[in-house]
One Martini backbone bead per residue (centre of mass of N, CA, C, O) as a GRO file, in nm:
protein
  100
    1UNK     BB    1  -0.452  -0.944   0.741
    2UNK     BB    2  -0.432  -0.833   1.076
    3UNK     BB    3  -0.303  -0.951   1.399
    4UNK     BB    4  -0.347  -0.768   1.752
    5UNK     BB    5  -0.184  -0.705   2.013
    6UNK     BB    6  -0.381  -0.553   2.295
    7UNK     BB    7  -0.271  -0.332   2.535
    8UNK     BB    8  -0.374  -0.182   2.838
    9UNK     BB    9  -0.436   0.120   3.022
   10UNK     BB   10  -0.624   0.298   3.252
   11UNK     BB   11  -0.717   0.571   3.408
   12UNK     BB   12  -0.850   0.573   3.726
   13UNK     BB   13  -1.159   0.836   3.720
   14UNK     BB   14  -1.381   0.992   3.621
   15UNK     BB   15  -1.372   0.921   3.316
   16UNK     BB   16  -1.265   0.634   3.243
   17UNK     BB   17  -1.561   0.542   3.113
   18UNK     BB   18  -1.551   0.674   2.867
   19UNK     BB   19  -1.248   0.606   2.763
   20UNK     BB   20  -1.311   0.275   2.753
   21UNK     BB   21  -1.596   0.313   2.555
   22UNK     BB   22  -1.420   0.434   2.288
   23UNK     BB   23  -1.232   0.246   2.275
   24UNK     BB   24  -1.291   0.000   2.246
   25UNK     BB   25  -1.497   0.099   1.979
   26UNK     BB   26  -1.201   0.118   1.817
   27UNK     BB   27  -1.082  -0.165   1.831
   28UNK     BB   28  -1.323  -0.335   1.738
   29UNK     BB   29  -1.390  -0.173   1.453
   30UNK     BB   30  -1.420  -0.432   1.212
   31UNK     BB   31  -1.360  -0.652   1.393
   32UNK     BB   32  -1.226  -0.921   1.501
   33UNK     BB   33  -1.254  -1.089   1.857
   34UNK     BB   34  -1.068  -1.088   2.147
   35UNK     BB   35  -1.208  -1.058   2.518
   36UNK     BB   36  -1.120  -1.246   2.804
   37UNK     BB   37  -0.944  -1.043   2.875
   38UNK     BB   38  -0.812  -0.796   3.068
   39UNK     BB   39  -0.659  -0.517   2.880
   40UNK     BB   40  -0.693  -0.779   2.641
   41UNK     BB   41  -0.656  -0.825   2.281
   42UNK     BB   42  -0.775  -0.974   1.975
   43UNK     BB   43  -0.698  -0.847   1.616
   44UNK     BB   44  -0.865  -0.796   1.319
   45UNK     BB   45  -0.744  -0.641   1.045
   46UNK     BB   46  -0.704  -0.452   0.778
   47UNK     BB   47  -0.483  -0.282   0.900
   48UNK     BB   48  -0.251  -0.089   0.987
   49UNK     BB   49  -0.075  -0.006   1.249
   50UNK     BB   50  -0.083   0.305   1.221
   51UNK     BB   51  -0.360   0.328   1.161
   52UNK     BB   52  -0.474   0.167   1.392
   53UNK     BB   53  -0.378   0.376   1.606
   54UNK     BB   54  -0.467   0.641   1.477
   55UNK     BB   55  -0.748   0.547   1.533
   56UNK     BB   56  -0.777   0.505   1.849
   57UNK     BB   57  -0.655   0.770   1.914
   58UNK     BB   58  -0.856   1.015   1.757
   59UNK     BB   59  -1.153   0.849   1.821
   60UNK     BB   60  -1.111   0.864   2.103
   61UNK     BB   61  -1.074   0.918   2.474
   62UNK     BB   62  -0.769   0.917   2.488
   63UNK     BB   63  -0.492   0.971   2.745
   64UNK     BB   64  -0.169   1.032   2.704
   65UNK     BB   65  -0.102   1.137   3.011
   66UNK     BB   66  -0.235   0.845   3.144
   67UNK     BB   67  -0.260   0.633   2.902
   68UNK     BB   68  -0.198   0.315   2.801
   69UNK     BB   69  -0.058   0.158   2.492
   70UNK     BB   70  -0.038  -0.192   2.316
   71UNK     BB   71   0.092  -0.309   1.968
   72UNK     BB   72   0.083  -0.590   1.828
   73UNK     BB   73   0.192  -0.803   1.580
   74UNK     BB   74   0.184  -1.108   1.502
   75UNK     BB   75   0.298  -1.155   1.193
   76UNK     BB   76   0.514  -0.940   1.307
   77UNK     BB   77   0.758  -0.728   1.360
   78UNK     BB   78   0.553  -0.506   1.546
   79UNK     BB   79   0.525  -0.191   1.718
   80UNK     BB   80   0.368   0.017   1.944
   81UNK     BB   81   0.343   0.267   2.203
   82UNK     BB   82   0.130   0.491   2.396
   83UNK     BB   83   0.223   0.702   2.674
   84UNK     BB   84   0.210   0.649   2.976
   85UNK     BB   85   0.570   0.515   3.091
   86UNK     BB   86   0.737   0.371   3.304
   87UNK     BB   87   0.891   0.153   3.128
   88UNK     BB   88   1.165   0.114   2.901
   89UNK     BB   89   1.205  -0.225   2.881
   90UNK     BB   90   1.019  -0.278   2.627
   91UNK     BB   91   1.246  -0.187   2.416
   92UNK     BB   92   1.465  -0.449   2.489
   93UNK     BB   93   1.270  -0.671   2.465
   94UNK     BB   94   1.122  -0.470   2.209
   95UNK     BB   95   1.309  -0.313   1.946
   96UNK     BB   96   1.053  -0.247   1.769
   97UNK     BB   97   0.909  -0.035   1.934
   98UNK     BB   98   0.761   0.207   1.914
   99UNK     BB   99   0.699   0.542   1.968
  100UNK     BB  100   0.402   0.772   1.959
   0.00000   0.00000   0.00000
């Protein structure tokens, strides 16, 4: 089982509330979960991480020109990253994430 951790931004706009709940059940999707804080889950899960990302991403109304996501493993240094990314620094700091 992989545990990651989730942070995302969805852009506030007339869809939103679509794709924050597409989103959301793609995330939780079979796993165990805790979100108790905004825009950030931490989640268990059977898939590895590449599955995991391919699947909230293709299965839910996520947009990836408006849209950021960040999936960490919390087990292994491995991070993914897809979307409107503001700053490269991320980069820097997790030399480890790929960009999706």
């Amino acid at each position: 089982m992989a545990t990651f951790l989730v942070s995302f931004d969805l852009k506030y706009d007339s869809d939103y509330s679509d794709r924050y709940t597409s989103f959301m059940e793609q995330v939780k999707k079979g796993a165990k979960y805790w979100d108790d804080t905004t825009s950030f889950l931490v989640v268990e899960n059977s898939e590895d991480i590449d599955a995991f990302c391919h699947r909230i991403y293709v299965s839910s109304k996520f947009n990836s020109t408006k849209d950021l996501y960040l999936v960490l493993d919390a087990n292994v240094k491995s991070g993914r990253i897809r979307g409107a990314i503001k700053s490269q620094t991320i980069f820097t700091l997790l030399p480890f994430v790929k960009k999706l």
